[in-house]
C-alpha positions, 0 to 999 in steps of 0.5 A: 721317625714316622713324622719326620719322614712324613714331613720330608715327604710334605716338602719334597711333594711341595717343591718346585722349580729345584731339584727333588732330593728323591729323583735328583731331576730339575724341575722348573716352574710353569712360565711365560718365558718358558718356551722362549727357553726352550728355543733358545736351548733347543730344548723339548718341554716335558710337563709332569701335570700332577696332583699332590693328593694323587698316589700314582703321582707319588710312585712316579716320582718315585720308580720313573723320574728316579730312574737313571736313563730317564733323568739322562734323557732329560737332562739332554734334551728336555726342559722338565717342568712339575705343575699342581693342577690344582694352583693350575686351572688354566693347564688343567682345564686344559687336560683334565682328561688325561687324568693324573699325572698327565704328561705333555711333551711340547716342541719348542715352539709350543706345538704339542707332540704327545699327551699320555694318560696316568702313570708311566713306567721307567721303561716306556718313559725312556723308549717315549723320550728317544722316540721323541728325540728321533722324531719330534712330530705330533704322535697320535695321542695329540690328535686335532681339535674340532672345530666349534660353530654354534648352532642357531639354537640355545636348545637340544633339537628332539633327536639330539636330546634322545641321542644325549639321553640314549647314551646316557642311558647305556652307560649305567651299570645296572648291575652295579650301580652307577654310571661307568664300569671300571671306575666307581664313583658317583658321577656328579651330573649323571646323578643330578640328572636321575634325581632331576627325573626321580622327582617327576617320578620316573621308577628308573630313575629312582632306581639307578639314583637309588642304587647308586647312592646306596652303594656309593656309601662304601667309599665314605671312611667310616673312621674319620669320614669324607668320601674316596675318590674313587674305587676301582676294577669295577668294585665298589670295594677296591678304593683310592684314597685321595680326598679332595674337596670336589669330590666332598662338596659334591656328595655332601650336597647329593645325600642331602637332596637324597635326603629331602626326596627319600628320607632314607636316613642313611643318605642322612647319615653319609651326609653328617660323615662327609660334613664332619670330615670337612670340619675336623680336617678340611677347615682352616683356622681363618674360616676357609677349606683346604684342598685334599688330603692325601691317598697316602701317608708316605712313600712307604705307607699307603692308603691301603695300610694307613686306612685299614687302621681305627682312629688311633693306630693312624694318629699314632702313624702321622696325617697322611698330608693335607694341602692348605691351600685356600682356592676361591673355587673349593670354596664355593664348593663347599659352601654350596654343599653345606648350604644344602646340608643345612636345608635339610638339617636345619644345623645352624652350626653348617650355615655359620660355617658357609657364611664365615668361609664366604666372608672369608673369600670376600675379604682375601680373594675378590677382584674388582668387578665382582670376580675372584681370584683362584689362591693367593698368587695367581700365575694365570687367571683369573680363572671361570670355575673361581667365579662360577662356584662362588656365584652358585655359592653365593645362590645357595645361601639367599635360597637359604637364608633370604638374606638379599647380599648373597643375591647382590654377590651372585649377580656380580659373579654373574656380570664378571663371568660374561667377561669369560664370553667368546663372541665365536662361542662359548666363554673360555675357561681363562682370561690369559692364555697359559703361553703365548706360542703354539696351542697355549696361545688360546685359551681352552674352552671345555664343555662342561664350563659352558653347561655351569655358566649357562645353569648359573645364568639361568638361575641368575635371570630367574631371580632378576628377571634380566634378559642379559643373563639369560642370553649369555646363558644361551650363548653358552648353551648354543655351544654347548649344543653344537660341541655335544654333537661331535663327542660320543661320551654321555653328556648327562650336564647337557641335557640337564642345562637344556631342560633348566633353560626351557622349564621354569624352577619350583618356584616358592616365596615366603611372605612374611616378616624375617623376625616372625617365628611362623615366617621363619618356620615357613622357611625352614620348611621350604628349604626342606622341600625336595627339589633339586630345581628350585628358586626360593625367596623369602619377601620381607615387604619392609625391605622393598620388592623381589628383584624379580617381581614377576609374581604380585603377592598379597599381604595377608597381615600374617605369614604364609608361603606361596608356590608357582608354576607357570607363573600360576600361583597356589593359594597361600600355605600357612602350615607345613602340610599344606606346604606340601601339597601345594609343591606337589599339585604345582609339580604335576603342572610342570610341562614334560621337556620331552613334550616341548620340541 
């Protein structure tokens, strides 16, 4: 019985543009004819922006949208409309920021009214619907976008580095660990950023990194693996259960760099957790990843109860749902995060499974031009952060394994991104708008897309030496730059594209045959090296030139590994020690970002 009704709940979480058995409200999809609609019936537009891993999502369709008087209201004068942010980038790019579920009520022409923030209550669901009735005009939650003119420069002035990094600064718990207070998770910049300087050997920063992975290890499941979204009430200890696939790439990647630094083999033992959760649930027959699975195994089981129970009593319960969906961007994340794994492990298992989801992406959702499509029927798109994960992706695995057709596919991802660019600033984040009146006339443009296009163009012109990459990576970090001045949150992926864009990555090239053990060996080594910065090749000279030949390498008639700063190279390693110190002489001729203003 338990299965049927997990099956049920599957479906009705699925369902779209019908009505819901379990709130009898009719839902329509998300179109371009909709506000066309809903002049004609001179009806307000209600979006339920959901996620279908989100438990609060699953108690409002339950309690809100099953209430009489909300479904009466609705009914009257509203046209409801239930999206999956996830299939949706273009809307929940847009607003990500109210969390899940967001709810935006629109006029009929596509003017935004108001914009609330997780879960709603029946009772303030039905005072919110009358007022709008009464009073159709923008409420505050709305409030008006600032207006972004670039600044003349690609870089952060002096101060406004120090007011990104102060900000920065006051919002780690030191207490606790991490940075924020209410919610506990490991903030994906904001830890790349403390790694980034505990390199360069900053006890603070090795500090908050330290502490903040150590007690980060409480949200992995410690049956089955993967990590929590997230913990709450200022706890580490009070955990959602969602686990979605950003949230996995992400700290699988992270303990594994943690891993290179320290060496501390719990962080080595988090990242196995989380890569074996991605295995045994998260990968698909076809060699591509899912989506999430689930907070929650139904309505009437939730993560708390389903969670607490060892391996068998939730099997015999049923699999909380996993959405099956295959996103070229999830994708990408996942790559990335076993590529990294694999530097550290040298598990060629986790390397097979980041190229056969690669692959797998090629064939099933690459665009002409090098793009890619976010899932199998794109209602919008194509969609920046499709592209811009599988670039990286692409990246990581030539950095892994030097095989040059990665290399060839990130420098295509690369040259379909600037199609994204806005000649008024920036690169938006969709090549369509998501509607064509009122705000969604426009499509968005977040920060955070121009900080990952202006990282991913960077490392682009590092390995090319193409000038193209690096002004569109200058585009993006001019509006960057200017948009960080008006916002007062800590913008830690700020500073870290400024400090990329001005210092060059540890830079190491093996020379040597790709057949030849001691070569091998040699790369395997320096994919170990802790750095999280890092532009690594391996120089076959039987296959021509680097693409970026801006350092001129002996044949010494046996292997050996070389590594730059500056464009000053060492003397070739052929061992792991020398390796080794070699990476770490060149680190300490790296300049201070601080010192080049």
């Amino acid at each position: 019985m338990k299965l049927v009704r997990l099956a049920a709940f599957a479906v009705a979480a699925l369902a779209a543009g019908s009505a819901h058995a379990s709130d009898g409200v009719k839902w329509s999809e998300w179109s371009d004819d909709l506000f066309t609609r809903a002049a004609a019936e001179k009806r307000f537009v209600i979006l339920d922006l959901e996620a279908v891993w989100c438990h609060w999502c699953h108690v409002m369709e339950k309690t809100t949208y099953a209430d009489p008087q909300v479904k009466d209201l609705l009914a009257s004068k509203y046209l409801p409309v239930r999206v999956d942010q996830d299939a949706n980038p273009d809307l929940s790019s847009r607003y990500g920021d109210w969390g899940w579920p967001a709810t935006i009520v629109f006029g009929p022409d596509g003017t935004e009214i108001a914009k609330l923030r997780g879960y709603i209550e029946p009772e303030r669901m039905q005072a919110l619907l009358k007022a709008i009735i009464d009073d159709p005009s923008p409420g505050p939650s709305v409030g008006e976008a600032f207006e972004v003119k670039p600044s003349a420069s690609a870089f952060l002035s002096k101060q406004q580095r120090a007011d990104l990094t102060k900000n920065f600064d006051e919002s780690y718990d030191e207490k606790l660990g991490g940075w924020g207070e209410n919610q506990k998770f490991i903030d994906t910049d904001s830890l790349d950023l403390a790694i980034t300087r505990a390199e360069a050997g900053d006890a603070i920063a090795i500090k908050r990194a330290r502490q903040t992975l150590d007690a980060a290890i409480a949200l992995i499941d410690p049956v089955w693996g993967g990590v929590y979204q997230y913990s709450e009430a200022g706890s580490w200890s009070k955990q959602h259960f969602e686990k979605i696939m950003s949230f996995q790439a992400q700290y699988l990647r992270q303990y594994s760099q943690a891993y290179a630094l320290w060496k501390d083999p719990q962080y080595l033992k988090a990242a196995r957790d989380i890569e074996r959760y991605l295995a045994a649930f998260l990968s698909g027959p076809e060699g591509a990843f899912y989506v999430s699975q689930d907070a929650d195994l139904d309505h009437d089981t939730d993560g708390h109860k389903y969670y607490a129970l060892d391996d068998a009593g939730r099997r015999k319960l049923g699999l909380p749902r996993i959405d099956k969906n295959l996103y070229a961007r999830e994708n990408g994340w996942a790559i990335s995060a076993l590529a990294a794994y694999y530097n550290v492990t040298n598990d060629a298992k986790a390397l097979t499974i980041a190229e056969r989801a690669a692959k797998w992406v090629n064939a099933n959702r690459a665009l002409p031009g090098g793009g890619f499509r976010h899932g199998e029927k794109d209602r919008g798109g194509p969609f920046l952060g499709d592209t811009l994960a599988m670039g990286q992706a692409f990246l990581d695995l030539y950095a892994a394994t030097g095989n040059r057709d990665w290399l060839t596919s990130a420098a295509k991802a690369g040259d379909f991104v600037a199609a994204f660019r806005d000649e008024a600033g920036g690169f938006v984040t969709s090549r369509t708008a998501e509607g064509k009146t009122g705000v969604l006339a426009k499509p968005a443009k977040l920060l955070d897309d121009q900080v990952q296009v202006a990282r991913l163009m960077n490392l682009l012109n590092r390995y090319y030496g193409d000038e193209t990459y690096r002004e569109h990576a200058s585009h993006a970090m001019r509006y960057a730059s200017s948009a960080s001045a008006q916002m007062m949150r800590p913008l830690p992926g700020v500073l870290l594209a400024d400090e990329e864009l001005a210092i060059e990555p540890t830079h190491m090239t093996i020379v040597g045959h790709k057949d030849a053990p001691r070569a091998q060996s040699l790369h395997t080594l320096a994919r170990a090296l802790p750095a999280r910065y890092k532009r690594l090749e391996w120089l076959d000279l039987r296959e021509g030139k680097l693409p970026n030949p801006d350092v001129e390498y002996p044949d010494l008639g046996e292997p050996a590994a070389f590594a730059c700063s500056n464009r000053i190279c060492s003397f070739p390693s052929f061992n792991a020690e020398e390796l080794q110190a070699t990476v770490k002489q060149m680190a300490k001729l790296k300049p201070s970002r601080a010192a080049m203003n």
